[in-house]
C-alpha positions in Angstrom: -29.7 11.0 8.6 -32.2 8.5 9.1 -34.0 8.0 12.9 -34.0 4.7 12.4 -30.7 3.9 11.9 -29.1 1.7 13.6 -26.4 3.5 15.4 -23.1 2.0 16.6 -22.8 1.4 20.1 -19.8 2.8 22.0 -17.7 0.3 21.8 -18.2 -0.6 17.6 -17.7 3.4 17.4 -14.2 3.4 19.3 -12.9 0.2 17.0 -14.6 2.0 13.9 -12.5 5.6 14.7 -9.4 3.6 16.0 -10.0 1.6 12.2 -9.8 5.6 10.8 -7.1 6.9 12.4 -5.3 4.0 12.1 -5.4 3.1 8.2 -5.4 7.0 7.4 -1.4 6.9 9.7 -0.6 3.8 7.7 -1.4 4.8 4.1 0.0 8.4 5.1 3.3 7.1 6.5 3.6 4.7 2.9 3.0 7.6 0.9 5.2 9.4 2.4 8.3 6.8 2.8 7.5 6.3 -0.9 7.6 10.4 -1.8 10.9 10.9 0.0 12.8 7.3 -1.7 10.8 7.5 -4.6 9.9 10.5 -5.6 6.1 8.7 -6.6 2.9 8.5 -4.5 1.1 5.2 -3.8 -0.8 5.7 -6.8 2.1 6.4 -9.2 3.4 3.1 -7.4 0.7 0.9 -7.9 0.5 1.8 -11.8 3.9 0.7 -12.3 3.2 -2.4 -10.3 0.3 -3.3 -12.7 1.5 -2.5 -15.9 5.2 -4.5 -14.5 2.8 -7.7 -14.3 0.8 -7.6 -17.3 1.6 -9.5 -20.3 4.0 -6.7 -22.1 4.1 -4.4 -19.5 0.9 -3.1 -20.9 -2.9 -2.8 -19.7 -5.9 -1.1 -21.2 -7.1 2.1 -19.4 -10.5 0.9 -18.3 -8.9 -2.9 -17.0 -6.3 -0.6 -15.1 -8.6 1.7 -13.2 -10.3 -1.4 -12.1 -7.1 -2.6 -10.7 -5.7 0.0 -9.1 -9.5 1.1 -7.8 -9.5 4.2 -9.0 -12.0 6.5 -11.1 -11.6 6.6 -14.6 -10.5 10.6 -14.5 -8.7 10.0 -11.3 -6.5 7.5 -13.4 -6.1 10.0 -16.3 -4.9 12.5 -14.1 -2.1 10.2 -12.3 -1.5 8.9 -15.7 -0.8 12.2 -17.5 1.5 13.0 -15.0 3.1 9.7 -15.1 3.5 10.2 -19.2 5.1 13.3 -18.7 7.8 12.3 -16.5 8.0 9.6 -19.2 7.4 6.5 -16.8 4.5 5.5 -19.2 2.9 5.9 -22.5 -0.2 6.2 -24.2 -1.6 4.6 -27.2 -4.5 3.7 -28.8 -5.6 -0.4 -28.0 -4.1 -2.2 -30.9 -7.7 -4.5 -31.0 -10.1 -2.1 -30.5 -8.8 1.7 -31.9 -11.8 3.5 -29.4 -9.9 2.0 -26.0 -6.6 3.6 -24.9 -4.0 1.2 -23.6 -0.9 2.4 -20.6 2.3 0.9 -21.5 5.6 0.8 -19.3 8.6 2.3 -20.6 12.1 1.3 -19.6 12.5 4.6 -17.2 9.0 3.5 -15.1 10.2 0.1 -15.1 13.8 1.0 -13.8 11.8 3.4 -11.1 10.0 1.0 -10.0 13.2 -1.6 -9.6 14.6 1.2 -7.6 12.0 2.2 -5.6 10.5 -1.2 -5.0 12.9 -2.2 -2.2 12.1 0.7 -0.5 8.3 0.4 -0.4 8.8 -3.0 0.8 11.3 -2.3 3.5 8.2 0.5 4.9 5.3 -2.0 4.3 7.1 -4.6 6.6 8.6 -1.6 9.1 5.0 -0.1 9.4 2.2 -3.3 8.9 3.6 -6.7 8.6 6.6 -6.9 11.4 4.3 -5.0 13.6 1.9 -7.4 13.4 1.9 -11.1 14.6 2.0 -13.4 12.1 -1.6 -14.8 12.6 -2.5 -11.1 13.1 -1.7 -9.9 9.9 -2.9 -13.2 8.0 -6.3 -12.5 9.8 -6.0 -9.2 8.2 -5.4 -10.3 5.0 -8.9 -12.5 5.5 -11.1 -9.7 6.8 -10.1 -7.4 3.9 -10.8 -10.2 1.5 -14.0 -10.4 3.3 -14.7 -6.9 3.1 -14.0 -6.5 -0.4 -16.1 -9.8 -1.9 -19.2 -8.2 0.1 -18.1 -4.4 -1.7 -17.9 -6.8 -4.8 -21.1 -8.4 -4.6 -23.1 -4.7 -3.6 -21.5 -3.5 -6.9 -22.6 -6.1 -9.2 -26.1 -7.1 -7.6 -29.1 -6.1 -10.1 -31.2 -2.9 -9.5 -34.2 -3.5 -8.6 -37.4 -3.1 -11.2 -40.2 -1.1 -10.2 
């Protein structure tokens, strides 16, 4: 750690651990509302969702992980599991042979009609009826916030020595 840091004072540490505990309850109580009606995690969930709104129900690998913000091998993993259970398939990109592309089958797209009900019912239950409505839109702007500054560290040029 580095002494000059600039450390949060007490209070910006109480709202940064409440932020913790809070988000870690949230996505915890999702996954599991979605385990027990589902029988898929969030990230199971959110590749079905992806793949259900892409032209054919199918995206390439690499456009994927970037959608779902996940690694690469992280993906591969969720995705392999995903084949097996035969909510998705695998084949090689029709326009370029070296990319793999994820495709929806009938059985992920019927889980996901089934299941989608659910998730939404527990997204409302545990975030958005919670919330005020100007509460939750204000979320909705600091995240976007959040994630165009996380955007712009990711793409800004290394610097030349």
């Amino acid at each position: 750690m580095s002494r000059d840091a600039l450390w949060l004072d007490s209070e910006q540490q109480q709202h940064w651990r409440t932020f913790l505990i809070g988000s870690w309850a949230l996505l915890n109580a999702l996954e599991r509302d979605l385990e027990e009606t589902a029988r898929l995690s969030m990230s199971e969930y959110e590749v079905l969702v992806r793949l259900s709104e892409a032209e054919d129900r199918s995206l390439r690998m690499s456009q994927l992980a970037e959608q779902v913000v996940a690694s690469r091998s992280r993906l591969t993993h969720t995705v392999r599991r995903m084949e097996q259970a035969g909510l998705v398939l695998r084949r090689s990109s029709v326009g370029d042979r070296r990319g793999v592309d994820c495709l929806l089958t009938d059985d992920g797209y019927a889980r996901l009609v089934a299941a989608a009900p659910h998730h939404v019912a527990s997204v409302r239950a545990r975030l958005v009826d919670v919330l005020e409505p100007e509460d939750f839109t204000r979320l909705g702007g600091i995240f976007e916030t959040i994630g165009a500054a996380l955007d712009a560290d990711e793409h800004e040029p290394e610097p030349t020595s």
